[in-house]
C-alpha positions as CSV (number, residue, x, y, z in Angstrom):
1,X,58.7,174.6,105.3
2,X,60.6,176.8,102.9
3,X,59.4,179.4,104.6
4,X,60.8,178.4,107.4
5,X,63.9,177.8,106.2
6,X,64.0,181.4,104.2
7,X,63.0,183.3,107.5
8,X,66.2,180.9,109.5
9,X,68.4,181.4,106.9
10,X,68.1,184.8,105.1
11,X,69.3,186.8,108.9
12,X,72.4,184.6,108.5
13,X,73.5,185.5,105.0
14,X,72.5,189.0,105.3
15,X,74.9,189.5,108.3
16,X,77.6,187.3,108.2
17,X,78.5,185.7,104.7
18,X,79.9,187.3,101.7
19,X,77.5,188.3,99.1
20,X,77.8,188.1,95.3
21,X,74.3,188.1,94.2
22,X,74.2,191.7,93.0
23,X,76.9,190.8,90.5
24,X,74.3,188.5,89.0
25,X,71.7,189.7,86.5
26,X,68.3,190.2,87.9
27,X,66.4,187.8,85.1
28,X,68.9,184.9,86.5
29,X,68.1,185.0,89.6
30,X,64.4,185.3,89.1
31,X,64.7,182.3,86.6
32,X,66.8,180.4,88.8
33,X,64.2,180.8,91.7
34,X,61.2,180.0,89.1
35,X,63.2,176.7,88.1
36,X,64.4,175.5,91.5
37,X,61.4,176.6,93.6
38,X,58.8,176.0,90.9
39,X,59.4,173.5,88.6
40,X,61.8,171.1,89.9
41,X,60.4,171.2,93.0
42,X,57.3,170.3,91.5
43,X,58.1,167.9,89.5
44,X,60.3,165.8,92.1
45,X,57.3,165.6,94.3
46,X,55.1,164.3,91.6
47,X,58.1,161.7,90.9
48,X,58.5,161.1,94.4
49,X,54.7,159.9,94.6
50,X,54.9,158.1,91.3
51,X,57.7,155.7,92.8
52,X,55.7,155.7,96.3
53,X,52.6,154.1,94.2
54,X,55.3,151.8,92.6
55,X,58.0,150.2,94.7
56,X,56.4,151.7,98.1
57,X,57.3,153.9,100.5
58,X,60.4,152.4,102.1
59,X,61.9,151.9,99.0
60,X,61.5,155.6,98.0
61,X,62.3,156.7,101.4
62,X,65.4,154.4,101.1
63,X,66.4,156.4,97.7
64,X,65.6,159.7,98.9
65,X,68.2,158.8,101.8
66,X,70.9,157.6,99.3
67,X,70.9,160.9,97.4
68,X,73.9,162.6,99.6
69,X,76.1,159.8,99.5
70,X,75.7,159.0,95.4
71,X,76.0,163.1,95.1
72,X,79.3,162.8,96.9
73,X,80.8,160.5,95.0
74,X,79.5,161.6,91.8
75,X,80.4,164.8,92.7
76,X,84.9,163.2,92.1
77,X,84.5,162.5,88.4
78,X,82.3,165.4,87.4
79,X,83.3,168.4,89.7
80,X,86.9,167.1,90.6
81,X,85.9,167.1,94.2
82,X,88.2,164.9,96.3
83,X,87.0,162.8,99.2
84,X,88.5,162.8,102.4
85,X,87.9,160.4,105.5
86,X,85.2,162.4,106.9
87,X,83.0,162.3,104.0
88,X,84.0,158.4,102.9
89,X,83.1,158.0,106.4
90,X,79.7,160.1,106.0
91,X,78.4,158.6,103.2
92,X,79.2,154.3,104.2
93,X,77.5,155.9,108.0
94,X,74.4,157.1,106.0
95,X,74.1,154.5,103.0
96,X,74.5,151.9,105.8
97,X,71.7,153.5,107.9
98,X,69.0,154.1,105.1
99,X,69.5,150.8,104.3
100,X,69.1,149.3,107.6
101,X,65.8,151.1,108.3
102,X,64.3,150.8,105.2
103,X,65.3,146.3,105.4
104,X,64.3,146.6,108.9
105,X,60.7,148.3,108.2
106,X,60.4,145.7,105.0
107,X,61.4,142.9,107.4
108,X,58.7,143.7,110.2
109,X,55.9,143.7,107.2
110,X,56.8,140.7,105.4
């Protein structure tokens, strides 16, 4: 899938948006791809199927979903974002939805 995503996305930065990476150090950039492709990646999916084996799949699915909306808001105290309409609305349309299917799927098993 990241694959994927690289062979989308690379066409897109190349020709249209601004580009700062060569004003970075090489070693960050090859660090920074070791951490986030490597090692946090791997280590969220082994965490990912930890909680799976432990509160079950709906209720990891259901946390997975809430990760945009608790970023967004956590996002105000520590990064001084502000939050308009769109993204209050956004994250209640998304936290209302993950919790919806995931009660709903709990529901039709119990």
């Amino acid at each position: 899938m990241a694959v994927i995503s690289m062979v989308c996305y690379t066409p897109v930065y190349l020709l249209f948006l601004p580009k700062a990476i060569t004003t970075v150090p090489l070693a960050f950039v090859l660090w920074q791809g070791v951490y986030q492709g490597i090692l946090a990646a791997s280590i969220a999916g082994l965490l990912f199927a930890y909680a799976i084996h432990n509160i079950g799949p709906q209720r990891a699915t259901l946390m997975l979903a809430l990760v945009p909306g608790i970023s967004a808001v956590a996002a105000v105290p520590l990064l001084g974002e502000s939050l308009d309409a769109v993204t209050i609305a956004g994250v209640l349309l998304v936290t209302i939805g993950a919790v919806l299917g995931a009660t709903h799927q709990l529901e039709k098993r119990g």
